[in-house]
C-alpha positions in Angstrom: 19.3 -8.1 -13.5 19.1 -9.5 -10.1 18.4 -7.5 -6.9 21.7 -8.1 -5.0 21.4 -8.5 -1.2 22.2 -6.4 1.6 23.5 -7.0 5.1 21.8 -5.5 7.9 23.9 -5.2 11.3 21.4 -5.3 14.5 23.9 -4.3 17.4 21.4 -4.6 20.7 23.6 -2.1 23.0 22.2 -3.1 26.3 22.1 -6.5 25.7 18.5 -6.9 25.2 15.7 -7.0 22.9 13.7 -4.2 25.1 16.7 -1.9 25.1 18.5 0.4 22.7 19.3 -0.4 18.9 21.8 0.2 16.9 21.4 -0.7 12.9 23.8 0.1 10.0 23.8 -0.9 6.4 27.1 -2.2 4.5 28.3 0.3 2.8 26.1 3.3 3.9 27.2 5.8 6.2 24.2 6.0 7.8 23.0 5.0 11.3 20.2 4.2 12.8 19.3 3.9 16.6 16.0 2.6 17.9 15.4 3.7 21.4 12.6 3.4 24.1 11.7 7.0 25.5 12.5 5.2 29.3 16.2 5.3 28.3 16.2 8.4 26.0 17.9 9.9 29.1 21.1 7.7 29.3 22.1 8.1 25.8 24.7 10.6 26.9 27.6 8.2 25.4 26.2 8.2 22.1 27.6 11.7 21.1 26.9 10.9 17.4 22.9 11.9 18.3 24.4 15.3 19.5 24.4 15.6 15.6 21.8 16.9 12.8 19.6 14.1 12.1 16.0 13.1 11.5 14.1 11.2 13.8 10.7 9.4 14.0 8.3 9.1 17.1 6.3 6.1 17.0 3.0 5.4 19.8 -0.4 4.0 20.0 -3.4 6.4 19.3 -6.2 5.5 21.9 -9.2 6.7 19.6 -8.4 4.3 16.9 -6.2 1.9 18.4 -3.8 2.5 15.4 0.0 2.9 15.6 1.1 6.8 15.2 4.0 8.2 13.8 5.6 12.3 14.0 8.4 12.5 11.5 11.2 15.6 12.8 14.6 16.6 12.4 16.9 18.6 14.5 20.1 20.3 14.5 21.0 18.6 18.0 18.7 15.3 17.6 19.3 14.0 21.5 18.6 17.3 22.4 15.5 17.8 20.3 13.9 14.2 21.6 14.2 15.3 25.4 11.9 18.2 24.6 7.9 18.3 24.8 6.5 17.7 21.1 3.0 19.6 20.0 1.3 17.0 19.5 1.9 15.4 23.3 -0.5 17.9 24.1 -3.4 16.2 23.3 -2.1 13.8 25.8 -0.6 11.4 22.8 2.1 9.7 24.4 5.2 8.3 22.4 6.9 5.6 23.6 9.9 5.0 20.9 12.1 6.9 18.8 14.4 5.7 15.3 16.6 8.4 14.5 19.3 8.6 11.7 22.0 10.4 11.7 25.5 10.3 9.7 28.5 10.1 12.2 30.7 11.8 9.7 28.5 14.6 10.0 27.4 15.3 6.6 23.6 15.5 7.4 23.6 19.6 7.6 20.2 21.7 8.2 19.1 21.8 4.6 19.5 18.4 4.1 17.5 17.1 7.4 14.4 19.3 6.4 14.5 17.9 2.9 14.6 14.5 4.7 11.4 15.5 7.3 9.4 17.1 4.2 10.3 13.5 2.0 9.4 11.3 4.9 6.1 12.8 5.8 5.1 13.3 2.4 5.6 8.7 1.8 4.1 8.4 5.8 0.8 10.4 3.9 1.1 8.4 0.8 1.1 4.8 2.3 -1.6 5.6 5.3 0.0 2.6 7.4 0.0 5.5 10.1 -1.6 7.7 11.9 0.7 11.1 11.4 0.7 13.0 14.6 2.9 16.4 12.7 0.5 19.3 12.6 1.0 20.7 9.4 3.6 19.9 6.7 6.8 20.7 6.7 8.5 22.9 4.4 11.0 21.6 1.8 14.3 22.7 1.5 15.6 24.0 -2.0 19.0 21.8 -2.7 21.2 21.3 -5.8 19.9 18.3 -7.4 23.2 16.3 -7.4 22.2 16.7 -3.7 18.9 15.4 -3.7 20.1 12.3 -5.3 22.0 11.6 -2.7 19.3 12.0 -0.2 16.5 9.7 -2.2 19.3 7.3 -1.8 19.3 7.8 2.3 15.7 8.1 2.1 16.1 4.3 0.2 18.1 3.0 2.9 15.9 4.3 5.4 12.9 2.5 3.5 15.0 -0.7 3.9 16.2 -0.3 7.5 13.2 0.4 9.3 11.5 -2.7 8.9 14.4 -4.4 10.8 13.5 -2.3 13.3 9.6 -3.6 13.5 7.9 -0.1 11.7 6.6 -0.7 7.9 5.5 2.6 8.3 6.8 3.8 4.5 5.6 0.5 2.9 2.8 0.7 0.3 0.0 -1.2 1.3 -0.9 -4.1 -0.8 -3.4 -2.3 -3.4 -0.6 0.3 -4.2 1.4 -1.5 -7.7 4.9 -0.3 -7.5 5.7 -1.3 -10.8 4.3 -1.6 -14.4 4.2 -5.9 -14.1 1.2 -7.8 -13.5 0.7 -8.6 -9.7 -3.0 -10.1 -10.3 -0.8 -13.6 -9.9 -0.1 -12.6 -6.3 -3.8 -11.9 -5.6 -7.2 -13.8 -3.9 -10.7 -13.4 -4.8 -13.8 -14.1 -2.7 -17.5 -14.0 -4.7 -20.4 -14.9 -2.7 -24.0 -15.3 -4.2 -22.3 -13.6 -7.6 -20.9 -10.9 -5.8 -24.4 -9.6 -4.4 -23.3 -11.3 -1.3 -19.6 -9.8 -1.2 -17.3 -9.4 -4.0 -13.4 -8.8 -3.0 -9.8 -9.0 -3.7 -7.5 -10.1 -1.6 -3.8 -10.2 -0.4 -1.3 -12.4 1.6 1.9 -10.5 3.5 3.9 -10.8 6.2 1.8 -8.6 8.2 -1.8 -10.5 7.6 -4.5 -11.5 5.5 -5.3 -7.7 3.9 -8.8 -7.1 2.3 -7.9 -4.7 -0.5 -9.8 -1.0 -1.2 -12.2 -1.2 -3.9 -13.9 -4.4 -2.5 -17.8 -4.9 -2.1 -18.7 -5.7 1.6 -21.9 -6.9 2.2 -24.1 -4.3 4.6 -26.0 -7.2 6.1 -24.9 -9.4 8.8 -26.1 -12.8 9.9 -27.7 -12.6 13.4 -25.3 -15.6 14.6 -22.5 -13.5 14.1 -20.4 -12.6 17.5 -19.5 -9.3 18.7 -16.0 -9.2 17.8 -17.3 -9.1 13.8 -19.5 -6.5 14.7 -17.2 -4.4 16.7 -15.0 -5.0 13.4 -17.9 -3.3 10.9 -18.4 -1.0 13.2 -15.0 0.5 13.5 -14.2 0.4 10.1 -18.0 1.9 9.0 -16.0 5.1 8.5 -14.3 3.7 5.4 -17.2 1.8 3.5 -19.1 4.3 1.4 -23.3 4.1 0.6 -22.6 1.3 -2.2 -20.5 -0.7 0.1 -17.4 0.5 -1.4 -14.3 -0.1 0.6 -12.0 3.0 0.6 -8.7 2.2 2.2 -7.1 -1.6 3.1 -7.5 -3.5 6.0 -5.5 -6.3 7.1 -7.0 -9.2 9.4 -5.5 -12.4 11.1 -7.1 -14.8 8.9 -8.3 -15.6 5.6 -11.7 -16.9 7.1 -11.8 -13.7 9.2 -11.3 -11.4 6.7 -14.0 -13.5 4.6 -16.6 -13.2 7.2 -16.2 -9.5 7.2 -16.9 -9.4 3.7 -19.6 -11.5 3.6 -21.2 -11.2 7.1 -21.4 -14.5 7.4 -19.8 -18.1 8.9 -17.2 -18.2 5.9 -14.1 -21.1 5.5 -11.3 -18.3 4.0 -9.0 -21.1 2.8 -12.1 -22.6 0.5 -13.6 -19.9 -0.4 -10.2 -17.3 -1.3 -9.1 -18.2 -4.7 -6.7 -17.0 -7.3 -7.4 -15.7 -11.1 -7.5 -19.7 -11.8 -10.4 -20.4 -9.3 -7.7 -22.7 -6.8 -8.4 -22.5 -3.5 -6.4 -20.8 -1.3 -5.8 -24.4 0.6 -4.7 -25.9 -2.6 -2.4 -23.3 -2.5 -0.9 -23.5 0.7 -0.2 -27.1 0.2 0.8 -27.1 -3.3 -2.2 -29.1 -4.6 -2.5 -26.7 -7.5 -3.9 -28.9 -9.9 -7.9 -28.2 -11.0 -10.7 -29.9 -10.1 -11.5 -32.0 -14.1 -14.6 -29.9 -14.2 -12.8 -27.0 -13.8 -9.6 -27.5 -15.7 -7.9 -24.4 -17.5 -5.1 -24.0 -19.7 -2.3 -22.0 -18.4 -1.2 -20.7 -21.9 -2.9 -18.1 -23.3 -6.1 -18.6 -25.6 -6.4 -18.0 -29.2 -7.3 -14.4 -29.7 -11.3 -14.4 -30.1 -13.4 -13.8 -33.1 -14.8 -10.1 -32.2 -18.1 -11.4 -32.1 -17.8 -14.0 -29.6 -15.8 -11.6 -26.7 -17.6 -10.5 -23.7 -17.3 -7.0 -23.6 -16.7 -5.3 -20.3 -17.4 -1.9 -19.3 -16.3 0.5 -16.3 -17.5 4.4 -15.2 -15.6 6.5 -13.3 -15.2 10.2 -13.1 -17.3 10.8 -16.1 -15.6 8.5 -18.2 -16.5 5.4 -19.7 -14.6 2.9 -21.3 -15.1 -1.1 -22.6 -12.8 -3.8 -23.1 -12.6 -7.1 -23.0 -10.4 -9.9 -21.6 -7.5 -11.0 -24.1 -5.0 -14.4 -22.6 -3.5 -13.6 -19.4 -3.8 -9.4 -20.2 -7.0 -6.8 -21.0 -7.4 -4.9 -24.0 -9.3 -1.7 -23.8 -10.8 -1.3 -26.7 -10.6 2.2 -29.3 -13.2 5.2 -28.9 -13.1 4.5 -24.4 -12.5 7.7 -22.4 -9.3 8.4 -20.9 -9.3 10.8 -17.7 -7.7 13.8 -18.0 -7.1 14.3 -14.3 -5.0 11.9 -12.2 -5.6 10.9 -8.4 -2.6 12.3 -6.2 -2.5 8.9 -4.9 -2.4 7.9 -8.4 0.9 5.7 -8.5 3.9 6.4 -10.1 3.7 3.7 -12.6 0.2 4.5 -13.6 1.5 8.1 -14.3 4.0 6.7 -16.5 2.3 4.6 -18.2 -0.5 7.1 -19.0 2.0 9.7 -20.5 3.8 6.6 -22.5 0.2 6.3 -24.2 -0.5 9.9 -25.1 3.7 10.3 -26.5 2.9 6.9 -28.4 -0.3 8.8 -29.6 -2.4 5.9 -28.6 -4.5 8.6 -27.1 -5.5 11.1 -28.1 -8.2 14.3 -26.6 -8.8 12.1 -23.5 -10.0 8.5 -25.8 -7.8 5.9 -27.0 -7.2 6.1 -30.6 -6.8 2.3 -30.9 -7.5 -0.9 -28.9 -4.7 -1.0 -26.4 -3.1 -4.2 -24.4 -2.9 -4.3 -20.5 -1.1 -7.0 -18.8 -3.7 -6.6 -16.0 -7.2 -5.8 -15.4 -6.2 -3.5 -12.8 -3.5 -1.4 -14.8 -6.5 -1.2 -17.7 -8.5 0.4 -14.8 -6.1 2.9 -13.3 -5.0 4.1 -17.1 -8.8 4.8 -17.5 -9.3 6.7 -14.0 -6.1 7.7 -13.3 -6.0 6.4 -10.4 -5.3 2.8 -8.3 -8.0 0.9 -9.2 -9.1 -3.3 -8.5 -9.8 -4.2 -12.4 -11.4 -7.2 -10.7 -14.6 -5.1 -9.1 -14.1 -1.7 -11.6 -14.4 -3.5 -15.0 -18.3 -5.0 -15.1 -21.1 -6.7 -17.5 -23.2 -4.5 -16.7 -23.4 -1.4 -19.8 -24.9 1.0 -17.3 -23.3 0.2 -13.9 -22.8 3.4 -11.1 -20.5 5.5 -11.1 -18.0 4.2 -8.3 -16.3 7.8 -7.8 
C-alpha cells in the first residue's frame, strides 16, 4: 500500500523567517514551536508552553564545528527554557529551541520522561549530533497501550522536525531501515583496484555522504590544497590503522568527497558509479545507456554451474563466511559462521532478519545449515556480523583477508 501524505502547517508568528515558529500536523494534537533563545523571553502569550512538554536545544559546538543538540522535558516547559542548562557551563551556548507540547494537555510527567529517554536514546543511535545531556535519562514505566501512543508522537516528531531545518533523528545513509535492497540507490568509487581508495557512496538532500566502511587512501598527493588536508585531518579520529572509515561523512560534492578518498585531483561525476558501472554524470542526465564494451543485461543471469562461481569470503568477529554473487541478490553459502552477538547499532531489520533465519532453522549453532539468498551484498554482510555492514568492501577475493573488527 501507498504511503499517504501529510500536511504540514508552517505558521511564522512574527512574520518572519528569523522569528518564532509554529508547526502542527493534520490530525495530530500535537504542537510544535521553533523559537530563537533572543525571543524566548516574549513568549508570555503562548500559555500552551506553560504546559508539560519536551523540548530540544539546538547550537554549534566550537571544538568540532558540529551542530549540538540537549533533549529535556519539563513540567512548565517556558519556564524550564529560561533557566541555566548543565551543560552551558562549559560555556556551550544554545541558540534555538523546538518544543512540543499538547494544548489539550494530555502530555503528563510520565509521559514527557518517556518522551526525553526515547528521543535521546534515536539522537545516540543516528550520531547526526553532538548530544550535549550529561548522562541518560531515566525511562518512565507506562501501560503499553500508553507507549503506543507515544511511539506515534515520537513518529510525528520524526516527521516534523525536518520542516523545522534539524534531521537530527534521521538515520544516516549507511543505516538500512528496512529489509529491501538499497544497493540501487548507491555510488561506488575504485581507484587503482581499490589499493588507491575503495568506497561507497550516497546522494541526499543534505550532500554527497561518503559511507562507513569505506577504504581511504592514507597518502595524499603533494598538489593537494589545505582545505583537503584540514579535511583528513579533522576527520583522522574516525579512520582506523587499515584505513577503515568508522562513521559517515557528508561533503558538497561528488568530486570532493572523491578526492578525500583518494587523495588525489579526482572528477566525482566520472569516476562515482552505480552497481552497473554508469557514471554518476550519466546518471544525472539520464544517459543511462552502457558504453558497447560495457553493456550488461538488466535481468538476472542464469544461475551458475557451481564450478564456474567466484567465491567470496568475509572475516569479522571471529567468523568467517563465503558466498558468492547470484542475479541482482547474494547467496551465502552452507557451513559459514553466523555471529552470535549483535552490534547495538545493529539495525532493526538485521535483527529481524537474523531471528527469521534461526526460527526457519536455516541456522543453526551459529552456521547456516543451507545456502541462503540475500537481496543484497550488504544485508549478507550484516546477517553474518550482526551488525551494519558495506557488502561492497566486507565481502572479498581474498580467502585470508584481515579481520576488519
Amino acid at each position: 500500500m501507498p504511503s499517504l501524505g501529510k500536511s504540514i502547517n508552517l505558521y511564522l508568528m512574527d512574520g518572519t523567517a528569523s522569528g518564532r515558529w509554529q508547526a502542527s500536523l493534520s490530525n495530530w494534537n500535537g504542537m510544535a514551536y521553533k523559537i530563537p533563545r533572543s525571543t524566548l523571553k516574549d513568549c508570555s502569550d503562548l500559555p500552551e508552553l506553560n504546559t508539560p512538554g519536551v523540548y530540544f536545544l539546538f547550537g554549534k559546538d566550537d571544538d568540532t564545528g558540529k551542530q549540538f543538540i540537549y533533549v529535556g522535558e519539563a513540567d512548565d516547559t517556558l519556564k524550564r527554557l529560561l533557566q541555566p542548562h548543565t551543560f552551558e557551563k562549559d560555556d556551550s551556548y544554545w541558540t534555538e529551541a523546538v518544543i512540543f507540547v499538547t494544548p489539550d494537555g494530555t502530555l503528563e510527567k510520565g509521559r514527557v520522561k518517556y518522551l526525553e529517554n526515547r528521543f535521546y536514546t534515536i539522537a545516540a543511535e543516528t550520531k547526526r549530533y553532538i548530544i550535549k545531556n550529561g548522562n541518560t535519562p531515566p525511562q518512565s514505566r507506562i501501560p503499553k497501550q500508553i507507549r503506543d501512543l507515544l511511539e506515534e508522537f515520537i513518529i510525528n516528531v520524526r516527521l516534523i522536525l525536518p520542516a523545522l531545518g534539524h534531521k537530527t533523528f534521521e538515520p544516516l545513509p549507511s543505516s538500512d531501515n528496512d529489509d529491501v535492497d538499497t544497493e540501487g540507490e548507491l555510488l561506488y568509487f575504485s581507484r587503482n583496484k581499490g589499493k588507491g581508495g575503495n568506497a561507497v557512496g550516497r546522494i541526499t538532500s543534505d550532500g554527497f555522504w561518503v559511507l562507513k566502511g569505506s577504504y581511504i587512501c592514507p597518502e595524499l598527493a603533494e598538489y593537494i590544497g589545505n582545505g583537503l588536508r584540514k579535511m583528513r585531518e579533522k576527520y583522522a579520529g574516525i579512520i582506523d590503522k587499515s584505513g577503515i572509515l568508522q562513521e559517515d561523512i557528508s561533503f558538497g560534492s561528488p568530486s570532493y568527497a572523491a578526492m578525500f578518498v583518494c587523495g588525489k585531483s579526482s572528477n566525482g561525476t566520472l569516476e562515482w558509479k552505480n552497481k552497473d558501472n554508469v557514471p554518476l554524470k550519466a546518471l544525472d542526465t539520464g544517459e543511462e545507456t552502457l558504453p558497447k564494451t560495457e553493456k550488461k543485461r538488466r535481468t538476472a543471469p542464469k544461475e551458475p554451474a557451481a564450478n564456474d562461481v567466484d567465491i567470496l569470503h568475509m572475516s569479522v568477529k571471529n567468523v568467517s563466511a563465503t558466498g558468492y554473487i547470484s542475479g541482482d541478490g547474494f547467496i551465502v553459502c552452507k557451513g559459514s559462521g553466523f555471529s552470535a552477538a549483535e552490534t547495538k547499532s545493529c539495525p532493526s531489520w538485521i535483527r529481524k532478519l537474523r531471528s527469521r533465519l534461526i526460527a526457519d532453522g536455516k541456522v543453526k549453532d551459529c552456521v547456516f545449515a543451507e545456502d541462503v539468498y540475500f537481496k543484497s551484498l550488504s544485508a549478507a554482510a550484516g546477517c553474518v556480523a550482526g551488525a551494519s555492514e558495506n557488502g561492497k568492501i566486507m565481502w572479498s577475493r581474498q580467502k585470508d583477508q584481515a579481520h576488519r573488527k
